[in-house]
N, C-alpha and C positions, 0 to 999 in steps of 0.2 A: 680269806683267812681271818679268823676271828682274833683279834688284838685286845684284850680287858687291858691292857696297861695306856692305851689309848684314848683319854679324857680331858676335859677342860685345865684339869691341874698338870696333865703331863704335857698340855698344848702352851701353858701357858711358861712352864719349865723352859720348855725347847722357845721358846722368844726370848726369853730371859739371857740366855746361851749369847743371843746374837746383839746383846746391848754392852760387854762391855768392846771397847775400839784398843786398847794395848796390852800386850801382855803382861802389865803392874795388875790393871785392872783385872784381867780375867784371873787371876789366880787368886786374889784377894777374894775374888767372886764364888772360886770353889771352896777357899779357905772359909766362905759366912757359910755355906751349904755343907761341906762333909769334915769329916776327921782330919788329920792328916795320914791317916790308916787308909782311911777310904779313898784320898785323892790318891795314893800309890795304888794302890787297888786300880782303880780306874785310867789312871797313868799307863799301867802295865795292860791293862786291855785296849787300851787305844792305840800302845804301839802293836799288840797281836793282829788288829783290824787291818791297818796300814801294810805290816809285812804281807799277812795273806791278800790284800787288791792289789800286792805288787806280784802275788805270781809263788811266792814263797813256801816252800811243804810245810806243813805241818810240825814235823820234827825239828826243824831246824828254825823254823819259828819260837818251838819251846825253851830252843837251845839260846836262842839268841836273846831272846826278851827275857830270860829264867823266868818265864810262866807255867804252868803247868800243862801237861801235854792233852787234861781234858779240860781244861779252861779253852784251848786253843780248839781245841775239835770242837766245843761246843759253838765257838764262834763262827766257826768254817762250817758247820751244819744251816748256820742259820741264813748266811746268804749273801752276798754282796747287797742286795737290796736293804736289808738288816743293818748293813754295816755302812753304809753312807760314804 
């Protein structure tokens, strides 16, 4: 399957991820990288990923994270592979 968002800059992203060691740290980390718009954004799909590799419908995933029910389906299409 063909990946375009798969490059040296998104490889180098994903190392970046694994340098900071505590939690002051990594938030500080998203805090130089995204908005605070964006980190809830992303916060809110993080918890989507985890409910769905726990086993969790759809719906009640939406209900529970108040994410939207096709933010959620779109994550659940894409795969546990996807979702790490």
């Amino acid at each position: 399957m063909n990946q375009p968002w798969r490059n040296s800059k998104t490889k180098q992203l994903s190392k970046a991820f694994l340098l900071p060691k505590i939690t002051k740290e990594a938030a500080a980390f998203c805090r130089d990288l995204m908005t605070e718009a964006e980190i809830n954004e992303f916060s809110g799909r993080f918890a989507v990923a985890v409910e769905l590799n726990a086993g969790k419908r759809q719906r009640q995933v939406s209900q529970e994270t108040e994410v939207s029910i096709a933010t959620v389906s779109k994550a659940n299409h894409q795969g546990p592979h996807q979702r790490g």
